[in-house]
N, C-alpha and C positions, 0 to 999 in steps of 0.2 A: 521387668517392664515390657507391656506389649509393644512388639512391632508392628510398622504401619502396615508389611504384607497380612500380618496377624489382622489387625483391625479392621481390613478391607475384607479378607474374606467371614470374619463374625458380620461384616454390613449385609453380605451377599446371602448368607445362609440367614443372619436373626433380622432382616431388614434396619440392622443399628446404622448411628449414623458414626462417621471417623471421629478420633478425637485430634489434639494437637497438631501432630504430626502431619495430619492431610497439610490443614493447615499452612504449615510448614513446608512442604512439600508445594503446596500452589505457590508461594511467594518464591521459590527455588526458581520455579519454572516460567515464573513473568521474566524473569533476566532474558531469557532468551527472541520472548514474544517481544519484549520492548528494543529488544536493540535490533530484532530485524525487521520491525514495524520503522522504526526512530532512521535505520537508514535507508528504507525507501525516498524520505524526504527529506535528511539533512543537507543532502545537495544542496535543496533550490535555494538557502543562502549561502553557502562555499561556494555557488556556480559563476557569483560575477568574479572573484577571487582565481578561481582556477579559468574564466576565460582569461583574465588579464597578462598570468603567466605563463599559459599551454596555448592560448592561442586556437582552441578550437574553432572549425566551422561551425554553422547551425545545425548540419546534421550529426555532427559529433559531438555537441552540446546535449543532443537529446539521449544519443547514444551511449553515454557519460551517467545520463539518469539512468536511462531504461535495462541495457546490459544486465545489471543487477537482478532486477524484480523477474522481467523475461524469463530469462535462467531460471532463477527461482521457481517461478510458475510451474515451467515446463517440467520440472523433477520434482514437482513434491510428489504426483499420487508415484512413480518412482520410487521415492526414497522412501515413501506409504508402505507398500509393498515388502521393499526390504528392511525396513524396520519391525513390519509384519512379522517377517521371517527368522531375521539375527536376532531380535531385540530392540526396542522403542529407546530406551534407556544408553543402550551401546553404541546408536546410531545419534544421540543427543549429544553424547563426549564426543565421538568423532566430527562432528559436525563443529561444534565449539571449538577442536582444537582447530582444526583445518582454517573456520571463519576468523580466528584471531591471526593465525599465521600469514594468509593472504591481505587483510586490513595494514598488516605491515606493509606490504608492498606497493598496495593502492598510496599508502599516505604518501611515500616516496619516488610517485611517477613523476619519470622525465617527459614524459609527451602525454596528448590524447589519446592515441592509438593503444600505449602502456597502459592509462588508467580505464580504460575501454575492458583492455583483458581480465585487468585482474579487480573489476568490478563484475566482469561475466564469473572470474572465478569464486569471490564471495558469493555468489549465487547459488553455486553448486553444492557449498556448504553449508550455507544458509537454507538451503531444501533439504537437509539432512536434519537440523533442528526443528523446524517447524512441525511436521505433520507428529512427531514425537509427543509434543505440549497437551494437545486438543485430546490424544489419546489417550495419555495417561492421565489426564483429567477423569475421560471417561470410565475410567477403572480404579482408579480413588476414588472418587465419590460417588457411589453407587446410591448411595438416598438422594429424590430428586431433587429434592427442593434443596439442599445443600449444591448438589450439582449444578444447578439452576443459579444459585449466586456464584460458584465458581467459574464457569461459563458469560457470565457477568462481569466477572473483575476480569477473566481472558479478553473478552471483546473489549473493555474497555480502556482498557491496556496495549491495545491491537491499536486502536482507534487514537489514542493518546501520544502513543510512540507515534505515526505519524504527525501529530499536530508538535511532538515535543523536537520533532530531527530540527525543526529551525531555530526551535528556545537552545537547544543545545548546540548547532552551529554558531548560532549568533555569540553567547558565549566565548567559545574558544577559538572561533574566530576574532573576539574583541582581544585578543592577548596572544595567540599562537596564528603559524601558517594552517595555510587549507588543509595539509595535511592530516591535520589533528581530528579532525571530524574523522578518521577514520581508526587511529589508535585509540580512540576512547573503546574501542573493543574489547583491546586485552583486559583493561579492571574489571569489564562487566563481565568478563567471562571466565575468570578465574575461580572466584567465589561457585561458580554454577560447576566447574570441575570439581571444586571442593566435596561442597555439601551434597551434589546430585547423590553419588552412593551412599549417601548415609541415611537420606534421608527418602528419593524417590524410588520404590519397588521396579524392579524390573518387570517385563510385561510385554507377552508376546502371542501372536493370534494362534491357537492353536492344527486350524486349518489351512493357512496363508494361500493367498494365489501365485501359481507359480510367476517365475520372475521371466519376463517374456522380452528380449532385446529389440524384436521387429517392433512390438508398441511402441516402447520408450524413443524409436526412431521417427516412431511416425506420431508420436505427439510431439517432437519436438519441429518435424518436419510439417507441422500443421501450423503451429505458433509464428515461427522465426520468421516465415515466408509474410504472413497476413499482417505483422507489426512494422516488420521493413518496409513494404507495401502501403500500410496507412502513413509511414515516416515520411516517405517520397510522395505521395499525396500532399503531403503536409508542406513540404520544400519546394517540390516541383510542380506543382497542380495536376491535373488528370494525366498523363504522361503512359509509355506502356511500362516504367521503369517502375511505376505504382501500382497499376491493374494489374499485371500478369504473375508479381507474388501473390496479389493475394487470392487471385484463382488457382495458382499453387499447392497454397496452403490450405485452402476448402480443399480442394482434392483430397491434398493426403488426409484431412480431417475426419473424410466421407471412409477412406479404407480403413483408418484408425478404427473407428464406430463398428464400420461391420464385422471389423478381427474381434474387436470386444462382444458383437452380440454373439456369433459363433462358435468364440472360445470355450471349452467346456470350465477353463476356471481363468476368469479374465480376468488381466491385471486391474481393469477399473466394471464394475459392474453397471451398465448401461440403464438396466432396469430400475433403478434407484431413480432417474430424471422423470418414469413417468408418474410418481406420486406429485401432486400438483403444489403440494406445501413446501418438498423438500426443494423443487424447481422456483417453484415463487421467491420463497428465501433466498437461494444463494442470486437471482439478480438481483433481489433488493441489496445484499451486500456489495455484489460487483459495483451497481451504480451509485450507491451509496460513497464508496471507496474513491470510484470515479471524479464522483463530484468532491469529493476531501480535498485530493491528492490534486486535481486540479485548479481547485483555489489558492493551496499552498501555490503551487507554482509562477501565478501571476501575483499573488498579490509581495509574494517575497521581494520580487523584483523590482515593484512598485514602492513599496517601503524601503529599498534601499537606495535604487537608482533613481527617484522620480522624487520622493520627498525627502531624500536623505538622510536618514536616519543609518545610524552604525548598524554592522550585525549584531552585537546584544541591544540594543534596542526598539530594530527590527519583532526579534526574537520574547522579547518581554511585552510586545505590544499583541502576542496572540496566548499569551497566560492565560486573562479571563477566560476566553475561548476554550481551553485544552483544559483547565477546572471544568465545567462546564460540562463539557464532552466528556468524560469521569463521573462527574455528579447523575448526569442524565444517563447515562448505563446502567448504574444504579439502583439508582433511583426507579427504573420501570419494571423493577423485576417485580415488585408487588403490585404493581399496575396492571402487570401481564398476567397474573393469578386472577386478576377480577371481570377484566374484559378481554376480549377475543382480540385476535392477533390481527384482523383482516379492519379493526378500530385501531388499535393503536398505533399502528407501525405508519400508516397513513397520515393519523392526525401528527405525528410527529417527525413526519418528511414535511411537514408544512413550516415547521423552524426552518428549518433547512431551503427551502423554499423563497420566505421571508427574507431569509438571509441574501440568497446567490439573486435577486432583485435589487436589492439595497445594496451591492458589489457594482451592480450594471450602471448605477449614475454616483456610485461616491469616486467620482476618478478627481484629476487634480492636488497640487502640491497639501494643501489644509485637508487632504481624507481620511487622515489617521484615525479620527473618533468614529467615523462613519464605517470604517473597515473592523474596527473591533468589535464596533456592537455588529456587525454584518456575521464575524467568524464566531460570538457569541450564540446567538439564532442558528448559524449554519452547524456547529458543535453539540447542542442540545438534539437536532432534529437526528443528527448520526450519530448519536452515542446510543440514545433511545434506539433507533430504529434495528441496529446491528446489533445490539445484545438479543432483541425478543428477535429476529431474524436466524441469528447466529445457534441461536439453544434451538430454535424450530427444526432447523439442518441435521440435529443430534438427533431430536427426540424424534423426529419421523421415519429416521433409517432403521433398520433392523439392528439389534444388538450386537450383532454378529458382523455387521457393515462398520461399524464404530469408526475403525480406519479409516476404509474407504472412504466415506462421508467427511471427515475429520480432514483428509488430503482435498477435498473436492471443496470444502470449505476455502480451507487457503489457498486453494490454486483462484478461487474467487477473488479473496483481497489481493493478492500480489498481481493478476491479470489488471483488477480495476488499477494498482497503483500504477500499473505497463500502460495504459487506456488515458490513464487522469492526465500525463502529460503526454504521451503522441498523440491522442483526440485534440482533447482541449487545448495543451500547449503546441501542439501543433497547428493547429486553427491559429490560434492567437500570434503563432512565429509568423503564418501565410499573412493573416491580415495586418501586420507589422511590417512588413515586407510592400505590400501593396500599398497601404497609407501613408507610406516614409516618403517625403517631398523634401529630397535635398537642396537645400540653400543653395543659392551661388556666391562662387568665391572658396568653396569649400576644394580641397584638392579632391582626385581622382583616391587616391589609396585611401586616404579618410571616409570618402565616399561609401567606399568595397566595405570598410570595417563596417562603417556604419548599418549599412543594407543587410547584415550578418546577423548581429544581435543586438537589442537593448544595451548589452553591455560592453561591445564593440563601439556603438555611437557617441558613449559615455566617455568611454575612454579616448575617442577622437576627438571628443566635444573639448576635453581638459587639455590635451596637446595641443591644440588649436589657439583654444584662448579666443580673447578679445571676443569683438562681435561676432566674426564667425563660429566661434565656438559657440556662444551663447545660440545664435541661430537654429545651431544643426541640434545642440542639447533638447530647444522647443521641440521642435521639429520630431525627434526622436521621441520624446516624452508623449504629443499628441496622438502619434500614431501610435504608439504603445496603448496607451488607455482607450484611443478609439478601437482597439481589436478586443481591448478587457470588458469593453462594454457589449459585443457582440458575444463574444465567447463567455461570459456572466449569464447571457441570455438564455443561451444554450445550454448552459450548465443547469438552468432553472427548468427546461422543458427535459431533462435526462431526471432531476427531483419527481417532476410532475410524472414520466413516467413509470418509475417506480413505486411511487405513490397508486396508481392504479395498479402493476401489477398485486402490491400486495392486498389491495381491497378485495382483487378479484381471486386470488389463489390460495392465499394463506387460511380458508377456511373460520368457520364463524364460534369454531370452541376455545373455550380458555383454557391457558396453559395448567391444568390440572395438576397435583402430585401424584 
């Protein structure tokens, strides 16, 4: 029987396309996309759960999310590189084993500070899986148009594990502790140690850029500085505790770039940004991602704390939704064959669009119908849009960039998911903070919780009791949905923008084979 190394290279020399095995081999490889897509956003319903018992502030609430993806971001093109070098394949187990071993830890954090860590350390591992996926995509499926649907069920797999981390907390939150959102790692990741060598070829660049320590410090020292910076923005309003990271972090961004254009063999190749397609694409994913990951985050809170609904039924109220966002992936890849990129990827930010408007006035306890069909619309517009976005990012780099491009991709979606809640959620914590009008009669420490988080107020509101409880619960609940409806707004002019970027950049040819 042929093997799948076998099959790939008769695709490469006879232009045949794979049989079974690619196949097979993609579905190996979603395990990984969807559980480190699935925990960018399982948080946002374990977050009232883990306020209740860890007691986080609001900056360690965000901290709590963000740690994770950050990390992430900042070592994919990294872990790019070195999987360039060692192996895509070898750095896909290690990353799996290491991701499942630190998820143990997370689910049994004694403090914030604890789950803080060892969410930065899933990060580190989780950047070892990812830039692996996209590439060895790109090396199994060497006929396009096979590619082109494979690259399709990645995106929208990518896209789905975000919308699916709150179907999935709501879940096992309905029956287990918080901690469980994070052991559900080891099942999914067992199977992908199994099968990966039997079934995924190994696969390595045969020229690699070397492995360069000063970058890797100064991409990380570009990141960490500008996302603390928008955090404290976010907590503290204009402050120097907020500007002076993120002029930090430009800085080191600035030296980063020009060790890259200098380098005779750069760990990320700079030249790649000025093709205006491959640039176009990756911010429509970034903002695309942005706007996802930032509707999850308000509206979680809303469905649970505001209308009441359990975590699985929180979680079961954004199904249609996350169908949807799958279907529409899809669904556009033959869409994308007929009409030009710089058509469709526009008309279909316009769901999305439709959506993040219909967010901005469905607030109040009776909005549940109104939020589904909002995250339906919002799901369709970025399913679509990041599939023909996402393949655009491949096919415009040079063959030889596959990596590179592949790590640049995902440093895209996991920056947007770092971005979706310190922008947006951060906005929406400021203006939560400012519209909160404490009752009187309420004590002082009730107070402090409440001024903290949605889920602080909540939990003051039910200690309380009586009238004043009920008081500071409105109270709490208004200002919340009043900052959902600015920051909704916002989310919809970050759609609109993207929308125009890709009319104007992604070029007016169809995705050809």
């Amino acid at each position: 029987m042929m093997t799948l190394t076998q099959e790939i290279s008769l695709a490469d020399a006879q232009g045949r396309k794979v049989g079974w095995r690619g196949w097979a081999a993609l579905v190996v490889l979603m395990l990984p996309v969807l559980l480190v897509s699935v925990d960018n956003t399982v948080l946002s319903f374990a977050l009232p759960a883990i306020a209740l018992e860890l007691g986080p502030t609001s900056a360690q609430q965000l901290w709590i999310i963000d740690a994770y993806p950050l990390v992430l971001a900042g070592l994919l093109v990294t872990m790019g590189t070195l999987g360039d070098r060692f192996g895509r394949r070898r750095m896909l187990l290690i990353g799996a084993t290491g991701f499942a071993a630190v998820s143990v830890l997370a689910a049994f954090a004694p403090s914030a500070a604890w789950l803080i860590a060892a969410r930065a350390g899933m990060g580190v591992f989780g950047a070892m899986l990812m830039p692996s996926t996209l590439s060895l995509l790109r090396s199994i499926f060497t006929d396009r148009d096979q590619r082109r649907l494979a690259i399709a069920v990645w995106a929208s797999m990518f896209s789905a594990g975000a919308a699916l981390g709150p179907i999935v907390g709501g879940l096992l939150l309905e029956h287990f502790a918080w901690g469980s959102v994070f052991l559900m790692s080891v099942p999914v990741l067992i199977p992908l140690l199994v099968l990966a060598p039997l079934l995924v070829p190994e696969s390595r660049d045969p020229k690699p850029g070397r492995i360069d320590p000063l970058s890797i410090a100064l991409s990380m020292a570009t990141m960490i500085p500008i996302v603390y910076g928008i955090k404290e923005l976010a907590v503290h309003g204009f402050v120097v505790a907020a500007w002076l990271p993120m002029l930090v972090g430009l800085g080191f961004g600035v030296l980063f770039v020009r060790r890259q254009l200098r380098a005779a063999s750069p760990m990320l190749d700079m030249r790649l940004f000025r093709q205006g397609t491959f640039s176009g694409a990756l911010l429509v994913n970034l903002l695309s991602v942005i706007a996802l990951v930032g509707f999850l985050f308000f509206v979680a809170q809303h469905l649970q704390l505001i209308v009441g609904l359990t975590p699985m039924q929180a979680g079961l109220a954004l199904v249609p939704g996350l169908a949807m966002m799958i279907a529409a992936g899809l669904a556009v890849v033959p869409i994308a064959k007929k009409w030009p990129a710089r058509v469709v990827v526009p008309t279909a930010l316009v769901f999305s669009l439709v959506g993040y408007v219909a967010v901005a006035f469905a607030t109040g306890p009776e909005s549940v119908a109104a939020l589904v069909a909002a995250f339906i619309s919002l799901g369709i517009g970025i399913g679509a849009a990041e599939t023909v976005s996402n393949e655009l990012v491949l096919a415009s780099a040079p063959p030889a960039k596959a990596g590179a491009a592949s790590a640049v991709s995902e440093t895209a979606y996991e920056l947007g998911a770092v971005l979706g809640t310190t922008v947006l959620g951060g906005i929406l914590t400021a203006l939560y903070r400012t519209n909160l009008v404490i009752p009187e009669g309420v004590p002082d420490a009730a107070a402090a919780a409440a001024s903290e988080t949605l889920a602080g107020a909540m939990h003051a509101a039910d200690t309380l009791g009586g009238a004043a409880g009920a008081a500071l619960a409105d109270a709490a609940a208004m200002a919340f949905d009043a900052g959902v409806t600015v920051t909704a707004l916002i989310g919809a002019v970050l759609v609109v923008i993207a929308g125009v970027i890709a009319a104007t950049t992604l070029g007016g040819s169809r995705q050809k084979s």
